[in-house]
Each structure stands twice: as C-alpha cells, then as structure tokens.
N, C-alpha and C positions, 0 to 999 in steps of 0.2 A: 687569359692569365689571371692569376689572383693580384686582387687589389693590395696584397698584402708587400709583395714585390712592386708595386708601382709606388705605395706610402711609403719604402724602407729608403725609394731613389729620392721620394720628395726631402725626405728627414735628412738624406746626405749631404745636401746642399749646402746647410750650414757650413759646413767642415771646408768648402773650396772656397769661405772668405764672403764675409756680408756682401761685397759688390756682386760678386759675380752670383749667388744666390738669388739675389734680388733680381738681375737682370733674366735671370733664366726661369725663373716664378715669372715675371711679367709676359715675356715670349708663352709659357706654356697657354693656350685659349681657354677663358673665365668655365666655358663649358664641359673638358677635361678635368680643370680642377675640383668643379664642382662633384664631377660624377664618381674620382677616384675619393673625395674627403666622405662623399655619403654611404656610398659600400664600404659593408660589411669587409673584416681585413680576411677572408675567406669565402667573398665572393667573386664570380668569375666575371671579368672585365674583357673586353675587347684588345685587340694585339693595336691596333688603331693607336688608343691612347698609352701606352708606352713609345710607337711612333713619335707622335707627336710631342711627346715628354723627351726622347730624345733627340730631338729633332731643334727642340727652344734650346738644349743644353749644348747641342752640336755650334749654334748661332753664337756661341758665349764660348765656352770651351775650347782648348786644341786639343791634340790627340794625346797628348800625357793630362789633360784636365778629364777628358773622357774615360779614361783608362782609372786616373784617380778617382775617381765620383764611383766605379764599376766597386773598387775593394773597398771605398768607406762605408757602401752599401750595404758589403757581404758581412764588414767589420758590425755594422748596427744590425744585421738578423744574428750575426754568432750572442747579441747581449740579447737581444728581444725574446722577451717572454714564452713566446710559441716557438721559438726556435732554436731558444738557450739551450733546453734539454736533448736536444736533437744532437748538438756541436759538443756538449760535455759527455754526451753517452759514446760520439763514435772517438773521441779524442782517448777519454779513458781506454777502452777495449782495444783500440789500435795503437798505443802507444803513441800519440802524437805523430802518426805517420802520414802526408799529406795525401800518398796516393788511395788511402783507405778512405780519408775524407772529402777527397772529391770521385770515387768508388759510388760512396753513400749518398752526396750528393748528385749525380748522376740518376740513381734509385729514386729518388727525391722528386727528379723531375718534371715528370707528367701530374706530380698532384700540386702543382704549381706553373708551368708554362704550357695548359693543353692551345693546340694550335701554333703551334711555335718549333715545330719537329721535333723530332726525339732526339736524345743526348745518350751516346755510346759509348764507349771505354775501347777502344782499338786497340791497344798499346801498352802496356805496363811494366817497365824497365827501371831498374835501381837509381832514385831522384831524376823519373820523368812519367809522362803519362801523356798518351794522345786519346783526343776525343774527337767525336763524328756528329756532327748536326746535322738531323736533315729531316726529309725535305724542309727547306727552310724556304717557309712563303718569301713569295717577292717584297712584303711588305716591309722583312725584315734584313735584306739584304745590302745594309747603305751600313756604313761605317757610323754613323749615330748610334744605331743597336749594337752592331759588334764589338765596338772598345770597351764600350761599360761592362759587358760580359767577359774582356781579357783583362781587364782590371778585375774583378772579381775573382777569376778562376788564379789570376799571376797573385791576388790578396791569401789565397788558401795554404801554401809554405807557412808564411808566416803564421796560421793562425797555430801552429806547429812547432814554432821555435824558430824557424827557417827560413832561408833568406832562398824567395823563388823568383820567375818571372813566366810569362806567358806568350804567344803569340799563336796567327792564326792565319792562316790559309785562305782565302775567300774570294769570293767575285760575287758583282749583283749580278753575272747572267748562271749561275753554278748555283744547286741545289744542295751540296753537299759542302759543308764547312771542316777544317779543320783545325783545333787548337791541341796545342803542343802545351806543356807544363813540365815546367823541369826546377828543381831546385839541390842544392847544395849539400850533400851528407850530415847528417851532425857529426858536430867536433869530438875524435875520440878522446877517451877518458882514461 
C-alpha cells in the first residue's frame, strides 16, 4: 500500500484526543514508524505495517474510536494536496452524490491499496451502495483493519452534505468482505 495512506492514519490521530494519540504512537514499533515517515508519500509500503498501525490503535481504541480515526482519515485526504483535486473534481461533476464518490474511489483503489484485494461496486441503489473486497489476505482480516475502513467509507455521505453510515460483513476465516453504505436523500427544496 502507499505510504500516503499509512501518513493520512498517523496525521488522524490528533483529532481522537492528545491521550489516546499518544498512547497509540507509542504501541505503534520505533521501526514501522520509522519506515512509514521515510517514504516517499507515493511509495509502496508493506500491508504489514498498516497491520501493525492498526493493530497499537486497536490496543487504545474501541470500535466507534476505530471507525472514528477510519473518516478523520478520509476527512484529511479530501483536504490533502494530492488528493484535494481528486474529491473537488468528482464532487463537482456528480453533484455531491455519495454514490459517485465512492464509484470513483473504488477506481482509485488499486493505485493505492495493491495487495490488499480489489474493491467492487455490487450494488447501487437510491442512498446506498454495497461493496466487495477481496481476496482479502489473512493479514487483513481482524477488525483492527476493517473499522477504520467502515469509518472511512460511512465518512463519504458527509463529505456530500449527508448524513450516512456504513457496515460490513466479514470474518477472519472469509475471503470476501462486504460493506454496505447507505445514506439519507437530501432535503427537498
């Protein structure tokens, strides 16, 4: 995976409150951190150290602190430099429509998570969208990985106007993941 995605988790930290920042920087090992602050933010990293990244956050976190840390993540790529242009160009063209922008981010995926399955659109229904992960290594099959990515994907309504939520389907012994996204119509006018 790109180190670009492993910096946007470290940077969200902040936002879940100095203690628990702190306490989940410490957990993460001196030699993970090292290796994700020295690459380049578009170079390819190991799925390893996002493990392990969520793995110290897992230690500190519960499952809404997991899920939170997923969308304050997505929240700091939609401002980031390399990613700004990406979120205002599908925002504009699709009218603020979530299922277009996680459509695009779907597209998105393999030049950011290789080794990590591929990410599919099953589904496309008026305020909802299912999505298919897979094969998804063993590596990544422990609720550590998966919240911060239902936090991210349940962050994408909003980034829209809209008030969404996410969930997912999953088991460590299942190869194939499913997250569900569904959010609220906008208010007629």
């Amino acid at each position: 995976m790109r180190a670009l995605h492993l910096r946007m988790l470290l940077d969200a930290l902040p936002a879940l409150g100095p203690e628990p920042a702190h306490e989940v920087m410490a957990r993460i090992p001196a030699p993970t951190l090292a290796r994700i602050r020295r690459a380049g933010r578009l170079a390819w990293l190991p799925v390893r150290l996002l493990v392990e990244t969520c793995e110290a956050a897992a230690a500190v976190l519960d499952e809404e602190g997991l899920r939170r840390w997923g969308g304050v993540a997505l929240q700091a790529a939609a401002g980031a430099p390399l990613t700004r242009a990406f979120f205002l160009a599908v925002l504009g063209r699709e009218r603020h429509d979530p299922a277009a922008l996680l459509s695009s981010l779907v597209k998105a995926w393999p030049l950011l998570y290789a080794g990590c399955g591929d990410l599919l659109v099953m589904e496309r229904a008026p305020g909802a969208l299912r999505l298919l992960q897979g094969p998804t290594p063993p590596a990544l099959r422990r609720s550590a990985t998966v919240l911060p990515l239902v936090g991210a994907l349940g962050a994408v309504p909003a980034h829209c106007g809209l008030a969404g939520r996410a969930d997912a389907a999953w088991s460590p012994d299942v190869e194939w993941f499913e997250y569900r996204i569904s959010w609220a119509p906008p208010p007629r006018t």
